[in-house]
N, C-alpha and C positions, 0 to 999 in steps of 0.2 A: 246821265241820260245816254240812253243807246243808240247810234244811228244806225240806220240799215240800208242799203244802197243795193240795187236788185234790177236785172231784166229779165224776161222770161225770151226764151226764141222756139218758135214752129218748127216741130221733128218732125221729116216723113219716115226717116230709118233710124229707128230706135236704136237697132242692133248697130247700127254701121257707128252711130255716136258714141254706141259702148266701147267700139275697138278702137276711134279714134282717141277719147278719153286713155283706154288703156296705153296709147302710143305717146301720149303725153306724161306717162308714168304716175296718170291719175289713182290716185288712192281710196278705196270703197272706207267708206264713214260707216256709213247704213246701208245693209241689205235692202232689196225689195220689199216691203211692207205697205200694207193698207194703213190709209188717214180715213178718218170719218171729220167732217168741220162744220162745225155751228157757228154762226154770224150773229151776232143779235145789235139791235138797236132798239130804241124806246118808240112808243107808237106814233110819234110825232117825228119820227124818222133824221133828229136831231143829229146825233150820230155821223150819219150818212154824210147830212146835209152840209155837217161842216168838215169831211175829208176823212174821217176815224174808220177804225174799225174793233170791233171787239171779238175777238174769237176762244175758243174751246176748242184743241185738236183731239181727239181719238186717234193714237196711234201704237195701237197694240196697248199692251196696260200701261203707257206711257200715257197722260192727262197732260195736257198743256192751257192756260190763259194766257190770250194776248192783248196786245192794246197798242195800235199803229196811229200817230197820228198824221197828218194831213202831210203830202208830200212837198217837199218843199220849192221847187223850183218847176220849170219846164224842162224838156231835155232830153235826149234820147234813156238815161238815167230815171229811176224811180227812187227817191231818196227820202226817206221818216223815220221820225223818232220811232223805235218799237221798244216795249218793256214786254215780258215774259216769264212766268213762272211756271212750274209745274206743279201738280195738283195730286191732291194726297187722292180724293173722291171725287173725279170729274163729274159723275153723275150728280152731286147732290149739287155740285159747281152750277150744273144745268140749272139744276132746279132753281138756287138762289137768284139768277137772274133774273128768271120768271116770276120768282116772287118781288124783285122790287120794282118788277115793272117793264123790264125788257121782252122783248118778243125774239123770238126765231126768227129771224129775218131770212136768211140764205143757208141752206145746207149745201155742201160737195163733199164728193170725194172721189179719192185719186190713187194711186200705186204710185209710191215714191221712192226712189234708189239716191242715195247721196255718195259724191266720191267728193275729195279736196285732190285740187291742181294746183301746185308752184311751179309755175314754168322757172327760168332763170332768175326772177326777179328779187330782189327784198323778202322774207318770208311773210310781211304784215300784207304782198299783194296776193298768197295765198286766196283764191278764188275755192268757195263750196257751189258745187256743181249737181241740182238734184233735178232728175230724170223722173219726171210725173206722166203717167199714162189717165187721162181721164175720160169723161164719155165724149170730151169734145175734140178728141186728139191727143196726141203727146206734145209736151214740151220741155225744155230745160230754163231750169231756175238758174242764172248765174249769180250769186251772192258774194263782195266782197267790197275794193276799192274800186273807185272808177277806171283806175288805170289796171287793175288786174281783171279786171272784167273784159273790160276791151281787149285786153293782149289775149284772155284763155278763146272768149269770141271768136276770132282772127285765126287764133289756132285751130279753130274747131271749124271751120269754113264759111265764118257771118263775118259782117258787117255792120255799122249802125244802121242802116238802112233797116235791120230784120230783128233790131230790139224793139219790143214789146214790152209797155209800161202798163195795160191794160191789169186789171184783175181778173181770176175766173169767173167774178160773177158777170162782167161786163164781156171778156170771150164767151161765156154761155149764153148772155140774152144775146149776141150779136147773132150768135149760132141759132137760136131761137128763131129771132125775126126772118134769118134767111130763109127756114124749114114753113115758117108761116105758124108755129105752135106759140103756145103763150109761155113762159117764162115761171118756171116751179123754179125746183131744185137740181143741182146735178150731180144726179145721187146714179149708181147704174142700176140697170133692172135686175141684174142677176149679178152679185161678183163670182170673178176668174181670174 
């Protein structure tokens, strides 16, 4: 079983986190590239209801399935089981779902740049650091240990205070409800 342990935090300067990232002798994983992401759950919103998530990423001819389950604790920390595969045919992947009964629950997507941070620490607190620009803002994903998260944070200029457990579906309806609109997808109008 795979845990995953994750916070996102609110960028205002993209550019400024890229130089600081670079001053930390952060290392590019993955270029810039577009994600497309499908959410599904069953009509009974079963899924949802008990903490899951099932997704299909689009990212360039790259197809991924996921399967997150419920977080486990409270905390400034987001921590779940995740499994993962990648996909020979993501599209027919789509389709299977819908055939056994799943619905497109939430579409996003997002420009994501990934670098890997080891500050001084152990190599396992190795922290992956991805830089998503979406319609609702920018943010970075910090992905690793708790303690390697915290320490690349810190270096990067946050705090607990400025992690964010939230998902983008729930940053989009938040964003939503502020604008007064009702809550689709967050897909952009035009990509750039």
């Amino acid at each position: 079983m795979a845990i995953e342990t994750e916070i996102k935090l609110r960028v205002d300067d993209l550019e400024g986190l890229r130089r600081r990232l670079e001053s930390l002798r952060g290392v590019l994983r993955a270029a810039r590239h577009f994600e497309d992401n499908y959410v599904f759950d069953f009509p009974d919103g079963s899924t949802r209801s008990r903490g899951c998530l099932v997704r299909i990423r689009n990212a360039g001819p790259k197809w991924l399935l996921t399967y997150k389950g419920p977080a486990f604790e409270a905390g400034p920390f987001k921590t779940r089981e995740e499994l993962e595969t990648e996909l020979g045919d993501g599209r027919a992947a789509l389709e299977i779902l819908c055939r056994i009964g799943m619905l497109l629950w939430f579409r996003y997507q997002k420009y994501r740049e990934e670098y890997g941070v080891a500050l001084d620490g152990p190599p396992e607190d190795e922290v992956t650091v991805a830089l998503d620009e979406t319609p609702v803002g920018s943010f970075a994903e910090l992905e690793g240990s708790e303690t390697g998260i915290r320490r690349v944070a810190r270096a990067l200029g946050y705090g607990d205070g400025d992690f964010i457990r939230d998902s983008y579906y729930m940053l989009y309806a938040r964003a939503c409800r502020e604008r007064g609109e009702s809550v689709s997808h967050m897909v952009f109008s035009s990509r750039g």
